[in-house]
C-alpha positions in Angstrom: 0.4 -24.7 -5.3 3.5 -22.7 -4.7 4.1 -18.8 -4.4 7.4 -17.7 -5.4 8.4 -13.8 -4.4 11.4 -11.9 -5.0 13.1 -10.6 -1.6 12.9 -6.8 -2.2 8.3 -7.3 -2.3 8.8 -9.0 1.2 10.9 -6.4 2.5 8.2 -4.0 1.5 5.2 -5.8 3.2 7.7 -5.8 6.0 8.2 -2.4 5.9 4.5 -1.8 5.0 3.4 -3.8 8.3 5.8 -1.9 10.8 4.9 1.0 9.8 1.1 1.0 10.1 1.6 -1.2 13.4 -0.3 -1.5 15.7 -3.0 -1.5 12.8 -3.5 -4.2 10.0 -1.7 -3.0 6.7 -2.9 -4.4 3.3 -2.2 -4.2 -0.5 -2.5 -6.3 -3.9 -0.3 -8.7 -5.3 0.3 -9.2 -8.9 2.3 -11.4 -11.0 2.0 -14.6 -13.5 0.3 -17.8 -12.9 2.7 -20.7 -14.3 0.9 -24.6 -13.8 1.0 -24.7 -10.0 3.2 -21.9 -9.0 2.3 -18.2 -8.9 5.2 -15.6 -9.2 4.5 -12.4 -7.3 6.3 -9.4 -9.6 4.8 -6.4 -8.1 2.6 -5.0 -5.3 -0.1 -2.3 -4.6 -0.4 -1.0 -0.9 -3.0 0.4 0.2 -4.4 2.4 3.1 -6.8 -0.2 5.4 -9.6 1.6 5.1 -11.4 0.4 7.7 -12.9 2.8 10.8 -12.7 0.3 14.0 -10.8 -2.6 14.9 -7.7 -2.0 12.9 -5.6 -3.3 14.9 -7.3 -6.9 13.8 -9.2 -6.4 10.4 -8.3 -4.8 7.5 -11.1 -3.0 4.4 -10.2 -2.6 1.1 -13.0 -0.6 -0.6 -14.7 -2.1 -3.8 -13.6 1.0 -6.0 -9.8 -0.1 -5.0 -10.7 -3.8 -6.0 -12.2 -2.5 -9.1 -8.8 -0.1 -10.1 -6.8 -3.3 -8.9 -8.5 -5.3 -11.7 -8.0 -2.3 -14.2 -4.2 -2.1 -13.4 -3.8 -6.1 -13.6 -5.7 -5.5 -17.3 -3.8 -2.6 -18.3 -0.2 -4.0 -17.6 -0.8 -8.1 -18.9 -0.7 -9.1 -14.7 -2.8 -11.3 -12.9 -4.0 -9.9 -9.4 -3.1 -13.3 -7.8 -4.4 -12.0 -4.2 -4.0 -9.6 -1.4 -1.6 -9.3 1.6 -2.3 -8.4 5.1 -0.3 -8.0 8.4 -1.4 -9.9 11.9 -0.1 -6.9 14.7 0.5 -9.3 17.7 -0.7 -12.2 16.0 0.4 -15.1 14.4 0.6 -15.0 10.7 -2.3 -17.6 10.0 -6.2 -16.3 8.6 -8.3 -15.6 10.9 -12.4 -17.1 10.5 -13.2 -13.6 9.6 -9.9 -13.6 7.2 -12.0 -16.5 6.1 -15.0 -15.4 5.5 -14.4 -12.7 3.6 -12.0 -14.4 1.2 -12.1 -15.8 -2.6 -10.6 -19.4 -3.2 -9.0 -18.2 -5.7 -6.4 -15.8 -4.6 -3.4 -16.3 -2.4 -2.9 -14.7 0.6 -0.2 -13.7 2.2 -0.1 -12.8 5.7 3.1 -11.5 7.7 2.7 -11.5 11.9 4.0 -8.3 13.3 5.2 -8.5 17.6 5.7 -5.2 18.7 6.2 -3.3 16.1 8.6 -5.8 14.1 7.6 -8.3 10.9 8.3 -11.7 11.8 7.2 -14.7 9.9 4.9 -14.7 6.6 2.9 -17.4 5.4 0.9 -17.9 2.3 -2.6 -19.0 2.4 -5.7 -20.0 0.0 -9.0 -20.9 0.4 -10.8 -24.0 -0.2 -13.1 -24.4 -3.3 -15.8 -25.6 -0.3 -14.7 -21.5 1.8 -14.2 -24.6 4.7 -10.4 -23.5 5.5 -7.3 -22.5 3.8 -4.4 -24.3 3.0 -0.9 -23.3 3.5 1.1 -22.6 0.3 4.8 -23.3 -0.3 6.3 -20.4 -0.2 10.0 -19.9 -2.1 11.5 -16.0 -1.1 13.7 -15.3 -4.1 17.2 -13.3 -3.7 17.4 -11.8 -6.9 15.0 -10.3 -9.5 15.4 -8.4 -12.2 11.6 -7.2 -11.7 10.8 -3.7 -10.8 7.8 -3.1 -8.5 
């Protein structure tokens, strides 16, 4: 499985994880599902909901999951998964990334050392929730898409 995404989406997780540093950021990820590559066309940030610990766990409320779904519906996308930033952290899940994942969906996760993105990875779950693989992931330069 491969993940391809234009340049201009990472810049925005980028952007979307310095700014809510030191605290996790979070959003959707939509696009098309082609064989074994998924094509990332737009995202959805959101606001990590969570109370505690956000400088290490992210929560994206049901209702948002639910509206998420509605969007993808409404506009012929797939959600394809969710992405997340690791403040001080290396850009791989976590074992409570993983256990409160789908197999499914990709994840893309984007470390962020004082106060500036670094490196981001794609991730899924095994069918077995046992660990994630890492995905290929292809940055594109140019895209006609809008997000």
């Amino acid at each position: 499985m491969s993940i391809h995404i234009p340049k201009s989406l990472v810049e925005q997780i980028n952007k979307h994880g310095e700014q809510d540093y030191p605290h996790e950021c979070c959003g959707f990820l939509y696009g098309h599902v082609s064989g074994e590559e998924r094509h990332i066309t737009e995202l959805r940030m959101q606001s990590n909901e969570r109370e505690d610990s956000r400088e290490n766990r992210f929560l994206i409320s049901p209702d948002e999951f639910m509206q998420a779904e509605r969007y993808a519906r409404k506009t012929g996308l797939d959600m394809l998964g969710v992405y997340h930033s690791h403040p001080d952290h290396p850009a791989i899940p976590s074992e409570f990334d993983r256990e409160h994942a789908w197999p499914w969906y990709t994840y893309l996760i984007v470390n962020v050392g004082k106060g500036k993105a670094g490196v981001l990875k794609g991730w899924q779950l095994r069918e077995d929730r046992s660990s994630y693989d890492e995905l290929e992931l292809t940055i594109e330069k140019e895209s006609n898409i809008q997000s």
